[in-house]
C-alpha positions in Angstrom: 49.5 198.8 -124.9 53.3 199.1 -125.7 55.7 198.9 -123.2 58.2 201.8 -123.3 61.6 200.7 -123.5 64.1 202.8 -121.5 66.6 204.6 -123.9 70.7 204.8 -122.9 70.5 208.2 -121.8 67.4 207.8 -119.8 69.7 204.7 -118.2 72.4 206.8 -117.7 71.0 209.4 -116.5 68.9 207.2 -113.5 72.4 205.6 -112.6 73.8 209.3 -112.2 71.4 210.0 -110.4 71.6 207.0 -108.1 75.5 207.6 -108.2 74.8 210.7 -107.0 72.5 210.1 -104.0 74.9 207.4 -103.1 77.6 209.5 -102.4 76.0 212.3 -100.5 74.3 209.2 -98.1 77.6 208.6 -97.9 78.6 212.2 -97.0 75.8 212.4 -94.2 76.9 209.1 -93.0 80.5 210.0 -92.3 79.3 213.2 -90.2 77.0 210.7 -88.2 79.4 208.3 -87.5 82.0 211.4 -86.3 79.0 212.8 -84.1 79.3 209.7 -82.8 82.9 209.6 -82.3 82.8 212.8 -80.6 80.2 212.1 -78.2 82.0 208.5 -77.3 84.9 211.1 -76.2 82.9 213.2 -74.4 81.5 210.2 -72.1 84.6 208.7 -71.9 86.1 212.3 -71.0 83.4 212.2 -68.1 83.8 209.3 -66.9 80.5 208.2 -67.2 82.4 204.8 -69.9 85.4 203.1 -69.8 85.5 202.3 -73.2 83.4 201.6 -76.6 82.3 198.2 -75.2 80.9 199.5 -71.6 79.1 202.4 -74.1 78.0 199.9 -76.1 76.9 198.0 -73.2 75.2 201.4 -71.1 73.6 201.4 -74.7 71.7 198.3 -73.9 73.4 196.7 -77.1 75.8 193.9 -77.4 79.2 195.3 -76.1 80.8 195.2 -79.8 77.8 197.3 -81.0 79.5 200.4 -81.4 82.6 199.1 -83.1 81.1 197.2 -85.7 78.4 200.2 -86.1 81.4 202.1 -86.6 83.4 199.8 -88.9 80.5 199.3 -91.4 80.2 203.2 -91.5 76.9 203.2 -90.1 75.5 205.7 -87.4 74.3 204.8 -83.9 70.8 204.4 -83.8 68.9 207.3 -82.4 66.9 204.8 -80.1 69.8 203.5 -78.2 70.6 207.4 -77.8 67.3 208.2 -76.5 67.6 204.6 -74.6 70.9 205.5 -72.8 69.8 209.7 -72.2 66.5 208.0 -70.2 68.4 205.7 -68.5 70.8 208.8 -67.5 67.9 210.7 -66.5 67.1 207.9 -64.3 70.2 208.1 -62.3 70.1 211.8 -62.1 66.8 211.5 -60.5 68.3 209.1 -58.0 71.3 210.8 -57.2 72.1 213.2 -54.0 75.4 214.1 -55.3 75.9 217.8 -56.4 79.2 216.3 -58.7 77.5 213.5 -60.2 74.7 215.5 -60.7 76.2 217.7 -62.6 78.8 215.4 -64.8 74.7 213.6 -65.6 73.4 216.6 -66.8 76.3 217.4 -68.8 76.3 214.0 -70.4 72.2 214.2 -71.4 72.9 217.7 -73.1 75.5 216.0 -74.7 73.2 213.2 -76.0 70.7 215.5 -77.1 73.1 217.5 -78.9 73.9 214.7 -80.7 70.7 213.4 -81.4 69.1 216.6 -82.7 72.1 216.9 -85.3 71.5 213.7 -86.4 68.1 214.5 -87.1 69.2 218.0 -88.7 71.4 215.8 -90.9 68.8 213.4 -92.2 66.6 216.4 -93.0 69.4 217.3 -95.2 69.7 213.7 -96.7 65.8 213.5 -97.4 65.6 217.1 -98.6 68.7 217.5 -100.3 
């Protein structure tokens, strides 16, 4: 059998192509990572974290986790998500106080919010 040999526009066309899906990962990455962002501010905002270490930390991570996640433009994973929502969970079962209560639940929606457009998005990356 003969091997077929791959003509130029066939190679161009495959690095076009890969140019192509490179960029748009790109694209979905960047709205990750600013889901991410957002929802750093909106713990932060409830005073749930001090800062992107203690996150990190809640996260069950390494306390520079989030920053070097961040800095190499890559998402959080949706495990530690799910990780730190059960371990919120946890403490909203515990507590007896109608305020922290409350702040909880508001932080879980948050963390679902955030998890379920990350998913959205990577339906978008595969299908797209």
């Amino acid at each position: 059998m003969i091997a077929k040999t791959p003509l130029k526009s066939d190679i161009s066309c495959s690095f076009i192509n890969t140019y192509m899906k490179t960029k748009q990962t790109k694209q979905y990455s960047g709205r990750k990572v600013a889901l991410d962002e957002q929802l750093a501010e909106k713990l932060i905002g409830l005073g749930l974290v001090e800062s992107l270490s203690d996150l990190s930390r809640q996260m069950g991570r390494n306390t520079t986790y989030f920053a070097c996640m961040k800095n190499r433009g890559y998402s959080l994973h949706i495990g530690s998500l799910v990780f730190l929502a059960s371990k919120l969970s946890n403490e909203l079962n515990a507590s007896r106080c109608v305020r922290t209560r409350a702040i909880l639940r508001s932080a879980i929606a948050a963390i679902n919010e955030t998890i379920l457009a990350k998913c959205e998005i990577r339906e978008q990356e595969l299908l797209g």
